[in-house]
C-alpha positions in Angstrom: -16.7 3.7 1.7 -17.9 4.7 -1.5 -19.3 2.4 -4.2 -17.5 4.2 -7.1 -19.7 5.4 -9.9 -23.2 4.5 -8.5 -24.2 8.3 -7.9 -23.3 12.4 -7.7 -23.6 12.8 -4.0 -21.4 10.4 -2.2 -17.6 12.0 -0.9 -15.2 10.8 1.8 -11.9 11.6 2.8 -8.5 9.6 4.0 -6.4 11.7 5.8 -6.4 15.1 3.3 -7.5 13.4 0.7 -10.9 14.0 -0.9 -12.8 11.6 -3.0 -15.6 12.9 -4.5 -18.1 10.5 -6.6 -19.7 11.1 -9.9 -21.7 8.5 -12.3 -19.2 8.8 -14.9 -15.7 9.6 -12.8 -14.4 9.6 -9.6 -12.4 13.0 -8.5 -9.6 12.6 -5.9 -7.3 15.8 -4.9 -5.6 16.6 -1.6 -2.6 14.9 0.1 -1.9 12.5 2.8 0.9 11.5 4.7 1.3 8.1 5.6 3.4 7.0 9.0 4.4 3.8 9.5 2.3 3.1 11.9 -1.3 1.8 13.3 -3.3 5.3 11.9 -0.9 5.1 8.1 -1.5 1.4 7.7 -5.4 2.3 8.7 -5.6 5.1 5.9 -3.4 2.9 3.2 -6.0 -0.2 3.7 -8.9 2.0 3.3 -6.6 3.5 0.0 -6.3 0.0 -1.1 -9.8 -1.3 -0.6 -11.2 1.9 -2.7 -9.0 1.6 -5.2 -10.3 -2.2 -5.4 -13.7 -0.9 -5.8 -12.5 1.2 -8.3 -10.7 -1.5 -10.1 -13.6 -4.1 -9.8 -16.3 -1.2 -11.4 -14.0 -1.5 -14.5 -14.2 -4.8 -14.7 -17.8 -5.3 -14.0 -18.8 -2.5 -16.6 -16.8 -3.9 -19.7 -18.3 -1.5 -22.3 -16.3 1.8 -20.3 -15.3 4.1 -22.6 -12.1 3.8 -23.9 -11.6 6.8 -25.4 -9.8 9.8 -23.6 -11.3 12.6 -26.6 -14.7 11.2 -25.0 -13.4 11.9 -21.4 -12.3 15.4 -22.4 -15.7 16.4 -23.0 -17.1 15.9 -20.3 -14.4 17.6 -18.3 -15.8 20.4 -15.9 -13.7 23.0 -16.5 -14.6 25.6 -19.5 -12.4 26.4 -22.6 -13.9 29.7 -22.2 -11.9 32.7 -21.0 -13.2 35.4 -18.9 -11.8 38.9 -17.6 -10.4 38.9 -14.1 -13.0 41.3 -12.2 -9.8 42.1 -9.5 -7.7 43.6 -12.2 
């Protein structure tokens, strides 16, 4: 399990799903399918105790920033277009 926010090198994975850790977000992308049954209820506890962790940073770090504008700037992607070399 992850402890959310604490560094840039930790990752783990629940079924398909990927959660990658970074000091100032967390990054989840995939999918998972959950059954009802022993190996769904396994991957939706370990869903629910991470998004607890998740939850409890928040609370524990009361001076977050609030402000999406903020968040936007620090989003990896670039504004910046660039020609598509297989054209």
């Amino acid at each position: 399990m992850i402890e959310p926010f604490a560094n840039n090198h930790q990752s783990m994975q629940i079924g398909e799903l990927v959660i990658e850790n970074q000091t100032e977000k967390i990054i989840i992308y995939g999918d998972i399918d959950l059954y009802l049954n022993a190996s769904g209820r396994e991957q939706a506890q370990q869903l629910h105790e991470l998004t607890g962790k998740i939850l409890q940073a928040f609370a524990d770090n009361p001076g977050y920033s609030k402000d999406i504008s903020e968040s936007k700037d620090n989003n990896d992607q670039s504004d910046e277009s660039i020609d598509n070399p297989f054209l």
